[in-house]
C-alpha positions as CSV (number, residue, x, y, z in Angstrom):
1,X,0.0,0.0,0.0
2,X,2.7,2.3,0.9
3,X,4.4,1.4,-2.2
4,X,1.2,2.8,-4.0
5,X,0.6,5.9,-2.6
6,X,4.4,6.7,-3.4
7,X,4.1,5.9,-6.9
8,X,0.5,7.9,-7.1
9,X,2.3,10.8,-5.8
10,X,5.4,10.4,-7.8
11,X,3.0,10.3,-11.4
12,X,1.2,13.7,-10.0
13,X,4.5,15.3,-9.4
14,X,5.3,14.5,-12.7
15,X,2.1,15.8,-14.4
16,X,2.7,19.4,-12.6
17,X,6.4,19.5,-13.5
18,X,5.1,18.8,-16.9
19,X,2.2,21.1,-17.0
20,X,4.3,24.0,-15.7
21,X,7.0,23.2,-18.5
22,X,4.4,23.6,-21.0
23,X,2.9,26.3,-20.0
24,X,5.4,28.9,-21.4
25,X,6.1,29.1,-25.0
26,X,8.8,31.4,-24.9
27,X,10.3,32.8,-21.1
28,X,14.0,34.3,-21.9
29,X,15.6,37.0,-19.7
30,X,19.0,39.2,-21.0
31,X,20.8,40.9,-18.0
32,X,22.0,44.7,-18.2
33,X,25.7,44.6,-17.3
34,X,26.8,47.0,-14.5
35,X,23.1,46.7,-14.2
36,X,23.0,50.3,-16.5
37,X,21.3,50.7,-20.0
38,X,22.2,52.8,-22.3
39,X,19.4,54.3,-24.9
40,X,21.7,53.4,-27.7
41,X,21.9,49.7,-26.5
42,X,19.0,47.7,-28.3
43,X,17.9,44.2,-26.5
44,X,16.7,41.7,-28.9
45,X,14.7,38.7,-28.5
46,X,14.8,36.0,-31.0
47,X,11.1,33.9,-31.1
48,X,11.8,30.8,-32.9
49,X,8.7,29.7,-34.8
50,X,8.9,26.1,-33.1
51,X,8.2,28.1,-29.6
52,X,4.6,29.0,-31.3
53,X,1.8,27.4,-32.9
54,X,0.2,29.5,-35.8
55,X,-3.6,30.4,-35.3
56,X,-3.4,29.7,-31.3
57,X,-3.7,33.1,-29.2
58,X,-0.6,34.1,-27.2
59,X,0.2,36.7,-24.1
60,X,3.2,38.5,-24.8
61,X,4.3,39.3,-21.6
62,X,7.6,42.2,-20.6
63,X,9.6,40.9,-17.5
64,X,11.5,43.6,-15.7
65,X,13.5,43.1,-13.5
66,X,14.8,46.6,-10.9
67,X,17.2,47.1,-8.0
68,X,15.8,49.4,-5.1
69,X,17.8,51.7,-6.9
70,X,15.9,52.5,-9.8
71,X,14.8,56.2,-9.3
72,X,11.6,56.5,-11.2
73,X,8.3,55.1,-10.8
74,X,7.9,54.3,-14.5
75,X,9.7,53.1,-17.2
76,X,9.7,54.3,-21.2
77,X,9.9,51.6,-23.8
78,X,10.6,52.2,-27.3
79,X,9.5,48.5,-29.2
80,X,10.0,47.4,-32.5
81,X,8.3,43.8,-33.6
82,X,7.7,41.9,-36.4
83,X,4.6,39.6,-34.9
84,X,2.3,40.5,-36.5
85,X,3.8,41.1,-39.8
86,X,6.7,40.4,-41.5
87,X,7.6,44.2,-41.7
88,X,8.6,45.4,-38.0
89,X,6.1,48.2,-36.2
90,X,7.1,50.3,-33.6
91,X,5.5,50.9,-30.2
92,X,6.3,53.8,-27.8
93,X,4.8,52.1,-24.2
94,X,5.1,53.7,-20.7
95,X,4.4,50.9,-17.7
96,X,4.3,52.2,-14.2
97,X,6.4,50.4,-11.8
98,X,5.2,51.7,-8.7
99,X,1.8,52.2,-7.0
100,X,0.4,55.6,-5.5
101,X,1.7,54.4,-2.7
102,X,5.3,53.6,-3.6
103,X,5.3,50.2,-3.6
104,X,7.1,48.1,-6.7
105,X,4.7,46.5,-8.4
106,X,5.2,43.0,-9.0
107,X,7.4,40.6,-6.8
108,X,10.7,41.3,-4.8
109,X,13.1,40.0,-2.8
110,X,15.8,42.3,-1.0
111,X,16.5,45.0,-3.4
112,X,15.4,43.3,-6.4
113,X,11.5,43.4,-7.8
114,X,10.2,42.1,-11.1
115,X,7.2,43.2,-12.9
116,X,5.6,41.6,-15.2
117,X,3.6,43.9,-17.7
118,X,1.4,42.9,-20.6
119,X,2.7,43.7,-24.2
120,X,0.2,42.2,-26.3
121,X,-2.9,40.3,-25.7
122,X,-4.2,37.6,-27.5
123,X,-1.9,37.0,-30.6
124,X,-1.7,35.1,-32.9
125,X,1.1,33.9,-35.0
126,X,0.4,34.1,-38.6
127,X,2.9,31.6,-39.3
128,X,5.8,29.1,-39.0
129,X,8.8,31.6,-38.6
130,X,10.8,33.6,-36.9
131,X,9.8,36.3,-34.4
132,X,11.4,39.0,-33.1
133,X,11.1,41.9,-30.2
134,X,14.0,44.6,-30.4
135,X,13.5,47.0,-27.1
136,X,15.2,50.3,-26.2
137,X,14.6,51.9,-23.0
138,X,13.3,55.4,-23.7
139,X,14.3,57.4,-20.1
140,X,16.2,60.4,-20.0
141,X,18.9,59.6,-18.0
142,X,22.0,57.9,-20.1
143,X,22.6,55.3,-19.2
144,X,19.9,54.5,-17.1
145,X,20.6,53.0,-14.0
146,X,18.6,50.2,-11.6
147,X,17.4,47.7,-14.4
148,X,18.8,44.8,-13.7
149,X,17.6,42.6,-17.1
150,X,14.7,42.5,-19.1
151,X,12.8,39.4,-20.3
152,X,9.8,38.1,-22.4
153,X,7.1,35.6,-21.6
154,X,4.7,34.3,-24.1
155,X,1.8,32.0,-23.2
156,X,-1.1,30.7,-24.3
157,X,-4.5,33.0,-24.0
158,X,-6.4,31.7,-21.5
């Protein structure tokens, strides 16, 4: 019996490890170094077309990640992706990273907090090819200091 109930357990442990792993389509994070980015420094994401099936509805999801340090309650993202079309479009997005209250938005631990801010809703893939995000922080200060990397998640629409 006891044999049992360890092997029941062990098949649902699988089945949520798998689950979990299927869950995300795409999850990829590039770090800043010196944790400073400069406006001239583009971060590009390269979607390979097995990551997605065409026709199926996706959340493309930003992941950023700040220190304590970060001095601004938002953030200014200049975007450039190619999606929706094989031609690359170009999105000016401002996310706020802090509430009224001055709390991070997202989770943290210590000094560090991620966010994780929706980009697009419910797309789909035209096709069987490759996908790319290009992103360029659009602050004022150069280099901009406190953001420690910067990451995409796509999923499937629930």
């Amino acid at each position: 019996m006891k044999d049992k109930v360890i092997y029941i357990t062990a098949i649902i442990m699988s089945l949520i490890c798998l689950s979990c792993n299927q869950r995300e389509a795409y999850y990829q994070f590039i770090e800043l170094p010196d944790v400073k980015w400069s406006r001239f420094d583009t971060i590009t994401f390269e979607v390979d077309s097995a990551a997605v099936i065409p026709g199926i509805p996706y959340d493309v999801n930003l992941e950023i990640v700040n220190t304590a340090d970060y001095e601004y309650q938002n953030i200014w993202l200049y975007t450039k992706d190619n999606f929706s079309k094989r031609d690359f479009i170009a999105y000016e997005i401002e996310y706020a990273l802090v509430d009224d209250k001055g709390n991070w938005h997202g989770s943290g631990f210590g000094s560090i907090y991620q966010v994780s801010v929706v980009y697009k809703r419910k797309l789909i893939f035209d096709a069987k090819r490759n996908y790319t995000l290009k992103i360029v922080q659009g602050m004022r200060d150069e280099p901009l200091s406190g953001i420690e990397k910067i990451g995409v998640k796509i999923v499937p629409s629930e």
